[in-house]
matplotlib code that plots the C-alpha trace (Angstrom):
import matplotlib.pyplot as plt

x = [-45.2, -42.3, -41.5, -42.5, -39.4, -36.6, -37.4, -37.0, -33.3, -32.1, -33.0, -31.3, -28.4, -28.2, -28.5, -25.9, -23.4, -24.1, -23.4, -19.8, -19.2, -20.2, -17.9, -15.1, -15.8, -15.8, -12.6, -11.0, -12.1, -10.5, -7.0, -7.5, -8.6, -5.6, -3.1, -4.3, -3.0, 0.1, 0.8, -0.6, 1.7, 4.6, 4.0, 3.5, 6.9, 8.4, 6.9, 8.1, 11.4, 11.7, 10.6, 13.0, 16.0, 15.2, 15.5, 18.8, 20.1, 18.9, 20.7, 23.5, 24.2, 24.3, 26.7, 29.4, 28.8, 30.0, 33.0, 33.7, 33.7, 34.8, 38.3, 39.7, 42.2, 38.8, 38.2, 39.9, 39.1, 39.5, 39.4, 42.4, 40.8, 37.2, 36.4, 37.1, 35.3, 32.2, 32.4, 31.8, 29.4, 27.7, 27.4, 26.6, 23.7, 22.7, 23.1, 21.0, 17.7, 17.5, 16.6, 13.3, 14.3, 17.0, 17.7, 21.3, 24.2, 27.9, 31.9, 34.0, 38.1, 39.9, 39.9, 35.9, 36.1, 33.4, 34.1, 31.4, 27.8, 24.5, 24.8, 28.6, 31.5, 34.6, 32.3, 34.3, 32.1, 34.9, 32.7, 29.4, 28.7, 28.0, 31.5, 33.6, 32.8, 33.4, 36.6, 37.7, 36.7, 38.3, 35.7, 33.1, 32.2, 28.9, 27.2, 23.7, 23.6, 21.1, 18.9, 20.6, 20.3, 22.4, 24.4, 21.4, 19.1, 17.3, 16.3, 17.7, 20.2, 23.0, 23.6, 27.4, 30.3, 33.6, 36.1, 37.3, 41.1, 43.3, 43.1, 40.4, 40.8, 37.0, 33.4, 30.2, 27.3, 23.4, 20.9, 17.5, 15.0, 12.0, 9.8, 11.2, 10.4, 6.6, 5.9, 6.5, 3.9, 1.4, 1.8, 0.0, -3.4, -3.4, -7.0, -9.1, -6.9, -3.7, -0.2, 2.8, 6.7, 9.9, 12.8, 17.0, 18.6, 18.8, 15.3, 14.5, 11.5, 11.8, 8.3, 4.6, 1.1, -1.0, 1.3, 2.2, 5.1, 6.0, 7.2, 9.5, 13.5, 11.7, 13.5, 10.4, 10.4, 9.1, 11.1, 10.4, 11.2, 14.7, 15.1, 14.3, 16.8, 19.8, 18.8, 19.7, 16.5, 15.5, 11.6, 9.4, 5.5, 4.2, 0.8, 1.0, -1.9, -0.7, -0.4, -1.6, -5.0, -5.7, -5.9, -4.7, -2.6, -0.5, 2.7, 5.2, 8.4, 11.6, 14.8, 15.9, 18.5, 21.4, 20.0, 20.1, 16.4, 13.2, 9.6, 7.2, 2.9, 0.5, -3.1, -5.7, -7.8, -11.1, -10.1, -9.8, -12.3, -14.6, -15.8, -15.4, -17.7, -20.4, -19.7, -19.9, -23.1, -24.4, -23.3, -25.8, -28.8, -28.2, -27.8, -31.1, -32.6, -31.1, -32.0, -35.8, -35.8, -33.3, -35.0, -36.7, -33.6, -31.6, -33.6, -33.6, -30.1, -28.9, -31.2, -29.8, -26.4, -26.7, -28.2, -25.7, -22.8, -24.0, -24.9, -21.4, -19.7, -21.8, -21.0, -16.9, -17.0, -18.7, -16.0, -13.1, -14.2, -15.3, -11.5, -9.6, -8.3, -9.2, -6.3, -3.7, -4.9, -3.6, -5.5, -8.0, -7.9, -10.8, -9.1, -5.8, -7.9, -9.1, -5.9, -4.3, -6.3, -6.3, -2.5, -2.1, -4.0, -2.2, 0.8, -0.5, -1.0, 2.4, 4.2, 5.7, 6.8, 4.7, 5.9, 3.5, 5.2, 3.0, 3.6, 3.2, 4.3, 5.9, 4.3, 1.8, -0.9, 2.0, 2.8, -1.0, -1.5, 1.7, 1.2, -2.6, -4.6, -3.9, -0.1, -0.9, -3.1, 0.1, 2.7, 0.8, 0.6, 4.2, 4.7, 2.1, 4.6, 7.6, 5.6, 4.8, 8.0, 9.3, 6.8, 8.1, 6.2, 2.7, 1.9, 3.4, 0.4, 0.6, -2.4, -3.5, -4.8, -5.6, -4.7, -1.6, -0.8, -0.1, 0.1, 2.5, 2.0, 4.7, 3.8, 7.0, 9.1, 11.4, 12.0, 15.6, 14.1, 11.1, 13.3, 15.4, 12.5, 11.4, 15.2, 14.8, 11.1, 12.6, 15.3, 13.9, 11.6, 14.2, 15.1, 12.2, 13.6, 9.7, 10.2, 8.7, 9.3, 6.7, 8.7, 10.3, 13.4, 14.4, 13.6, 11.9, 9.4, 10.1, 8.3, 8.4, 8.0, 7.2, 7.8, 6.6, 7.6, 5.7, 6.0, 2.3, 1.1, -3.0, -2.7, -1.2, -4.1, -4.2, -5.0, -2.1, 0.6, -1.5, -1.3, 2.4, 3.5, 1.2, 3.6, 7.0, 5.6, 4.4, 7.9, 9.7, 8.0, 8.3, 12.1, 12.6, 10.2, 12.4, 13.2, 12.0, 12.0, 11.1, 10.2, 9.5, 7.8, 8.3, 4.7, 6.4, 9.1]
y = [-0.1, 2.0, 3.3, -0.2, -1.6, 0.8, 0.8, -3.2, -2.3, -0.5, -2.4, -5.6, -3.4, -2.0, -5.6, -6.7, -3.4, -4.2, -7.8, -7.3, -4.5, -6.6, -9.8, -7.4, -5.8, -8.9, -10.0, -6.8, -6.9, -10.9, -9.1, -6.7, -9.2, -11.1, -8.1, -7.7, -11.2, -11.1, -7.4, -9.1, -11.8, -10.3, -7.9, -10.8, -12.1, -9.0, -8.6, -11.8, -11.6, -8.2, -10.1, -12.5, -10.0, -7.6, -10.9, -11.8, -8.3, -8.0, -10.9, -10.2, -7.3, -9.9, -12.0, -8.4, -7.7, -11.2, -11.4, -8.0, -8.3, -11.9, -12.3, -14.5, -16.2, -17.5, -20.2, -22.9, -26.9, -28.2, -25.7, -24.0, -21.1, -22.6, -18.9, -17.0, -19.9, -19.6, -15.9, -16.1, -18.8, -16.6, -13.8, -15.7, -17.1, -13.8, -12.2, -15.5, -14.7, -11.2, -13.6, -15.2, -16.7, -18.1, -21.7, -21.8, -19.6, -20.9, -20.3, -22.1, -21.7, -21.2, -25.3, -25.4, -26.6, -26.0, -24.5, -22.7, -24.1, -25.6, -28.3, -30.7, -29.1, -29.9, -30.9, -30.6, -28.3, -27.8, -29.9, -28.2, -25.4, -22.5, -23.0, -24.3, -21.7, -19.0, -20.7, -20.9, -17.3, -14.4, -11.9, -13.6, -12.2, -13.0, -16.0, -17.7, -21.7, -23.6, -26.3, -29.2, -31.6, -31.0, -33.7, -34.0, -34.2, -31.2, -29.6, -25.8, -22.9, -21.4, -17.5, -17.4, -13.9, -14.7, -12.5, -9.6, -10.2, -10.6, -14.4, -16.9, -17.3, -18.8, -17.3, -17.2, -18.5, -18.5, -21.6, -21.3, -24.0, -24.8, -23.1, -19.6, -19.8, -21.4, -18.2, -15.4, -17.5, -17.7, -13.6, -13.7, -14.1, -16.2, -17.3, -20.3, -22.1, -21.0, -21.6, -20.3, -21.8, -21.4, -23.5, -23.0, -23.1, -26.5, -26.8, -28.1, -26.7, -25.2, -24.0, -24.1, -22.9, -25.1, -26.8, -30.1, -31.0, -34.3, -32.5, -30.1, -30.9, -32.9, -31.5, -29.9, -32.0, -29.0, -28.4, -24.9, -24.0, -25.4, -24.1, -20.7, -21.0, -22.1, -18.8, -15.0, -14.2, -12.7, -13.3, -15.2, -15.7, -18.9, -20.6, -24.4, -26.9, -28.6, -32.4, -32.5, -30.9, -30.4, -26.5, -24.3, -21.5, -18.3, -18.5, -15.9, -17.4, -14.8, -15.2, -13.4, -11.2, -12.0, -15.2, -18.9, -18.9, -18.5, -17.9, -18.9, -17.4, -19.3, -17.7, -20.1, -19.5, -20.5, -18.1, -14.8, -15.3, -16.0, -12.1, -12.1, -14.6, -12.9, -9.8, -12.2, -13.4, -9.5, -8.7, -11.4, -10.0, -6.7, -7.6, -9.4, -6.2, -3.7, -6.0, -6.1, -2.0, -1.5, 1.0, 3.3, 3.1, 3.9, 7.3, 8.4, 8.1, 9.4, 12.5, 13.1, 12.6, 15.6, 17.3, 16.8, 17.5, 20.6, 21.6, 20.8, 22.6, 25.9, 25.6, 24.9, 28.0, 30.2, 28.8, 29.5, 33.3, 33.4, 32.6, 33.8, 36.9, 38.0, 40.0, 38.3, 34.6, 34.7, 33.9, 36.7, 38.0, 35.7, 32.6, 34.3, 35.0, 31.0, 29.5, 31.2, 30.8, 27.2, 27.2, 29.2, 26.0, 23.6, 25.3, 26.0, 22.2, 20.9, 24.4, 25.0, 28.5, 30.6, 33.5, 36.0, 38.6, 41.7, 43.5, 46.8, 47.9, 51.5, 54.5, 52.5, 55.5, 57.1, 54.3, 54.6, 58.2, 57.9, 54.7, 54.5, 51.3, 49.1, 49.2, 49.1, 46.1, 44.5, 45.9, 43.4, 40.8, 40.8, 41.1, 38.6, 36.3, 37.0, 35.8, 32.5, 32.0, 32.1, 30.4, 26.3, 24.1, 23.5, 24.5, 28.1, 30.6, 34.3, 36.1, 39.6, 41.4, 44.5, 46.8, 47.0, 44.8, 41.3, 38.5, 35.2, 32.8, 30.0, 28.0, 25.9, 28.8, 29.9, 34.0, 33.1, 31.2, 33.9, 36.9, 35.3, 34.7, 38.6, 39.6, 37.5, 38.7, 42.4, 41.7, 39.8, 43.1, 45.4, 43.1, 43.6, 47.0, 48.0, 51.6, 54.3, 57.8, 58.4, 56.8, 58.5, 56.5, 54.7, 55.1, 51.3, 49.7, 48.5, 47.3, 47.2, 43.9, 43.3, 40.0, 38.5, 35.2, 33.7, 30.1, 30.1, 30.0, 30.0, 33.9, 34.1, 34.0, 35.1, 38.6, 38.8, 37.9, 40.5, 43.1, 42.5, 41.7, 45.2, 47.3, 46.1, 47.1, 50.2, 50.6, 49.7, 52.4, 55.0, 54.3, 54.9, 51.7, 49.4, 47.5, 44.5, 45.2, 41.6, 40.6, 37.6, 36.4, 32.7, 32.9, 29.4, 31.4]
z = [-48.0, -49.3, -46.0, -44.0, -46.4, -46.0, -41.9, -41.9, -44.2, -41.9, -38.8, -40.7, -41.3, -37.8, -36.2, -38.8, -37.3, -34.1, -34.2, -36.0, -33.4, -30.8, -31.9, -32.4, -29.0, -27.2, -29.1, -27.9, -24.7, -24.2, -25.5, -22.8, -20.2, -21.1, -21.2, -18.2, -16.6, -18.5, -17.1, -13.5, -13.7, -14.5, -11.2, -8.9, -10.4, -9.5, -5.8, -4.6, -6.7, -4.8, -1.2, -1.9, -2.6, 0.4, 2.7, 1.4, 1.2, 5.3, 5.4, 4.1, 6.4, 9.2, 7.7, 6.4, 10.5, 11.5, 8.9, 10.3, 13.8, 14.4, 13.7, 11.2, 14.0, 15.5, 13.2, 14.6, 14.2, 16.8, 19.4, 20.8, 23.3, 24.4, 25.8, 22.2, 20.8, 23.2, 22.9, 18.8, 19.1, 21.6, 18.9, 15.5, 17.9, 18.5, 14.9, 13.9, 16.3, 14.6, 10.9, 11.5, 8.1, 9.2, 10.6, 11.7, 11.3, 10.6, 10.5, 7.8, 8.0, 4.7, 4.4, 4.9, 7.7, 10.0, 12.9, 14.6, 13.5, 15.3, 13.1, 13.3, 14.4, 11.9, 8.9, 5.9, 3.4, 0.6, -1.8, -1.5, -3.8, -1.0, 0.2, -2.9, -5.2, -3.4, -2.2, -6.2, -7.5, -5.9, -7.5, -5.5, -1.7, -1.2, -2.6, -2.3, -3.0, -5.4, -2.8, -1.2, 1.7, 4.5, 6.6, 8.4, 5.6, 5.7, 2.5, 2.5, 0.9, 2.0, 2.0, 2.7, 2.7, 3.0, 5.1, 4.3, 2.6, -0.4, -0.5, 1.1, 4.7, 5.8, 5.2, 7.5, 6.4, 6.9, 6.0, 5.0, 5.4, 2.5, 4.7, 4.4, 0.2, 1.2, 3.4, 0.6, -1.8, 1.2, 1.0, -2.4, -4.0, -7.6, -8.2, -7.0, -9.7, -9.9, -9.4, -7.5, -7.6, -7.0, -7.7, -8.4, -11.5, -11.1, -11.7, -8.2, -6.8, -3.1, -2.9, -4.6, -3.9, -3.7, -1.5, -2.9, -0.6, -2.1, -5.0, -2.9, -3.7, -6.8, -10.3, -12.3, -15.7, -18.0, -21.0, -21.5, -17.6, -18.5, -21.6, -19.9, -17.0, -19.1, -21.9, -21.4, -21.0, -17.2, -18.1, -20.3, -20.5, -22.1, -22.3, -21.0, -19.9, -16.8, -16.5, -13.3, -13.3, -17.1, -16.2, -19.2, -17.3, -18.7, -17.3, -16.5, -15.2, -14.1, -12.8, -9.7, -10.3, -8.4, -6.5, -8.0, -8.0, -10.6, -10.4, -11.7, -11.6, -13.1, -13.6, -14.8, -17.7, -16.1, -13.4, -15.3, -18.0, -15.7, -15.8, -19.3, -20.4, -17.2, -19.7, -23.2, -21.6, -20.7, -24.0, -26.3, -23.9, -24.3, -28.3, -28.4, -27.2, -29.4, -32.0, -31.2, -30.8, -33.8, -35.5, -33.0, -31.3, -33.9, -34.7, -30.8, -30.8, -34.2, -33.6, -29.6, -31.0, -33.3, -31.1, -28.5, -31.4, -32.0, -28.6, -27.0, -30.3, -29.3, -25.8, -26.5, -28.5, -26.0, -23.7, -25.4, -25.7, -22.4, -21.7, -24.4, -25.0, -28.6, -30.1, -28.7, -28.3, -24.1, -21.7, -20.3, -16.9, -16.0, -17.1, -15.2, -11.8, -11.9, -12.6, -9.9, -7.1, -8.0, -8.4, -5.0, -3.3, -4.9, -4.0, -0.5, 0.1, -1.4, 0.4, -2.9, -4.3, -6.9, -9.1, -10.7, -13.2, -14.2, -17.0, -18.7, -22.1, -21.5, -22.4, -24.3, -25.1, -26.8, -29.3, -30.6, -30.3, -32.4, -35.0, -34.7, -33.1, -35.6, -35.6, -31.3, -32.1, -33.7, -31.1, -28.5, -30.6, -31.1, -26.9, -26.2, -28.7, -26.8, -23.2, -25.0, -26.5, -23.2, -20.9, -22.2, -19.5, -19.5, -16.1, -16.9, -17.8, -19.8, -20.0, -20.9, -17.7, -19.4, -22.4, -22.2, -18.8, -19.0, -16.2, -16.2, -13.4, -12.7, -10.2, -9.0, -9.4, -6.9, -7.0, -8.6, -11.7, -11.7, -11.7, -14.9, -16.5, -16.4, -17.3, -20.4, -21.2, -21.0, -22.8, -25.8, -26.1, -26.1, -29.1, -31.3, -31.5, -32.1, -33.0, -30.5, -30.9, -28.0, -25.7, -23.1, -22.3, -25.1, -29.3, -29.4, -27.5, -23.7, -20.6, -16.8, -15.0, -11.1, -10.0, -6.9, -5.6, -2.3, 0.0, 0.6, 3.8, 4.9, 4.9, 1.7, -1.5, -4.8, -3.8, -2.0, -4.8, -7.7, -4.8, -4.4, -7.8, -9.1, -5.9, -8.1, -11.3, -9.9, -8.2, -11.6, -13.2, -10.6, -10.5, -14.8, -16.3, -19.1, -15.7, -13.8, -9.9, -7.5, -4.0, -2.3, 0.8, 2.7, 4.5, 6.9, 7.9]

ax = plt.figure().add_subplot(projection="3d")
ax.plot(x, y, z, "-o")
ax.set_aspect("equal")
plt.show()
């Protein structure tokens, strides 16, 4: 009965855990969800922001090419010389069939007057905004128009430069129908129920999916919109249910930088927590069951865990010796021989360079025939110090190849930086001013270093660098040791 009672505790205390972890889970995993669509709105923003910009800037270069190339003695109301005139309304036409976006392309004389356009010849433009403000501010050369309606009623902006000049002596100019915002919007996927706009800092919209286009040159009557567009702030996210179709949305809205206009992405609410309420669903079912198994489940998995705990312990030690150099804590020559022949493919497929350095401690047996094991034990210690002291990035590898012979590989490294490396290594030994009366060359500890630095080609392999870096050390040696003594090989060349 005893027994019968404490099971049935600590099922009802396992169901009670599970159900807090499982609110709290599902809690967590709506914060994500909706991280998610603020971090997804915000992008969308930004594509069709960046859409927008790239089309102006193209643009733009058609209208520095016109102000260029025409001359400014052109823009004449009325006409003086029909075949100049023809001539330059020959080549805006032409410069405007190379913007799809584009629905006509104009000249304006340093009164606004129209000169060359597909629209009125000798309109006077000096009171709209695309024309009188640039005609006002020196500083300004290029300047893109909030939404009006032209002189023959057409809803559109206009993209005008002025040309080139101390003072303001006419601009050219490019319009740009409704239809040209509609088409980036159409580029993008928002959900079943969401929402896509665009207006001008006027707060006149100039585009929407869903397509509602008797609201198109229609100011948008939201308060926080406004109070957004007339702020500092380039981007704002805000939560809103929509008059129109009772939808609750979160809203990012961003000004374009550089252009008179905003966007603003809408995603539904019923449109991304759809999956999350599948999951809330998932979630109770798979409760219910945990709840009816709670206490044999609970054993099984308690017991496995330990198991597993101890298991992958044991098998992380056994690891790190079967890679680890014991006395001085490097990497061992098998953990050396893997690394490279991966870094030798990686830097086989990118055609980067790789450096290996070898290593030997001079005259090595003599420093423990003359200071005993233990004071060699502490000699490579001190060495193998000195290689990671000097090896900063994590790509970089030391390891001990054998008694006294140690490997660096640096993959990324070009023969210059490799060979500096080795200088410093050698130096910094010479440094320690380890005392060796054994040594041949010098009272205190040194060491030789061969360097070999490679471009690896499909005939170059690890093999190949050891081979050649294990020739310099043998040929720094040879020629005196306390040296460091290089090659390198470009197998593309």
């Amino acid at each position: 009965m005893i027994k019968r009672k404490k099971s049935v505790a600590y099922c009802l205390l396992f169901c009670l855990l599970t159900g807090v972890m499982a609110f709290y889970e599902l809690r967590y995993s709506l914060l994500q969800e909706e991280a998610k669509v603020e971090e997804r709105v915000a992008n969308t923003s930004i594509l069709i922001g960046e859409w927008i910009k790239g089309a102006f800037a193209a643009s733009d270069y058609i209208l520095r090419d016109i102000v260029y190339t025409v001359p400014v003695s052109a823009l004449q109301f009325p006409v003086t010389n029909t075949d100049e005139y023809a001539r330059v309304s020959k080549y805006i036409e032409d410069k405007y069939k190379t913007l799809p976006h584009a629905i006509g392309v104009g000249l304006n004389d340093k009164n606004c007057i129209m000169t060359h356009t597909p629209s009125i010849v000798g309109f006077d433009a000096s009171h709209r905004e695309w024309c009188s403000v640039p005609m006002h501010n020196p500083n300004i050369q290029t300047y893109v128009s909030n939404m009006f309606a032209s002189n023959i009623g057409k809803l559109m902006v206009i993209q005008s430069r002025k040309f080139p000049g101390d003072e303001f002596s006419g601009l050219a100019g490019i319009g740009v129908d409704l239809e040209f915002f509609s088409a980036w919007l159409e580029k993008v996927s928002i959900g079943t129920h969401g929402v896509l706009a665009i207006s001008d800092q006027n707060v006149k919209l100039l585009a929407r999916k869903p397509a509602r286009p008797e609201m198109l040159g229609k100011t948008v009557n939201d308060s926080i919109v406004k109070a957004f567009i007339g702020s500092d702030e380039n981007y704002k996210t805000f939560r809103q249910t929509s008059p129109l179709d009772k939808q609750s949305r979160l809203y990012g809205v961003r000004k374009i930088e550089g252009l008179p206009f905003v966007i603003l992405v809408g995603e539904a609410d019923s449109d991304w927590q759809a999956a999350w309420r599948l999951h809330v669903g998932l979630a109770i079912g798979a409760l219910v069951i945990l709840w009816l198994l709670a206490f044999y489940t609970l054993y099984i998995y308690w017991e496995r865990l330990k198991n597993l705990v101890e298991l992958k312990k044991v098998r992380d030690e056994l690891e790190d010796l079967s890679l680890t150099d014991a006395l001085t804590g490097l990497a061992n020559r098998r953990c050396f021989n893997n690394v490279l022949d991966a870094e030798c493919d990686r830097m086989r497929r990118v055609k980067g360079p790789i450096s290996v350095i070898m290593i030997d401690v001079d005259f090595f047996k003599a420093f423990n025939d003359t200071y005993g094991h233990v004071a060699g034990d502490e000699c490579l210690k001190l060495v193998a110090g000195v290689f990671q002291s000097k090896l900063k990035r994590p790509q970089d590898l030391v390891a001990r190849y054998g008694g006294e012979e140690f490997c660096c590989i640096l993959p990324e490294t070009d023969h210059l930086g490799a060979v500096g490396i080795a200088m410093s290594i050698k130096d910094e030994i010479t440094r320690l001013s380890i005392p060796h009366e054994g040594s041949e060359i010098e009272n205190h500890l040194t060491v030789s270093l061969g360097v070999a630095s490679v471009i690896c080609g499909e005939d170059i392999n690890s093999d190949t660098i050891i081979n050649l870096a294990d020739e310099r050390l043998y040929q720094a040696k040879k020629n005196g040791r306390n040296q460091v003594v290089s090659e390198s090989i470009d197998a593309h060349k």
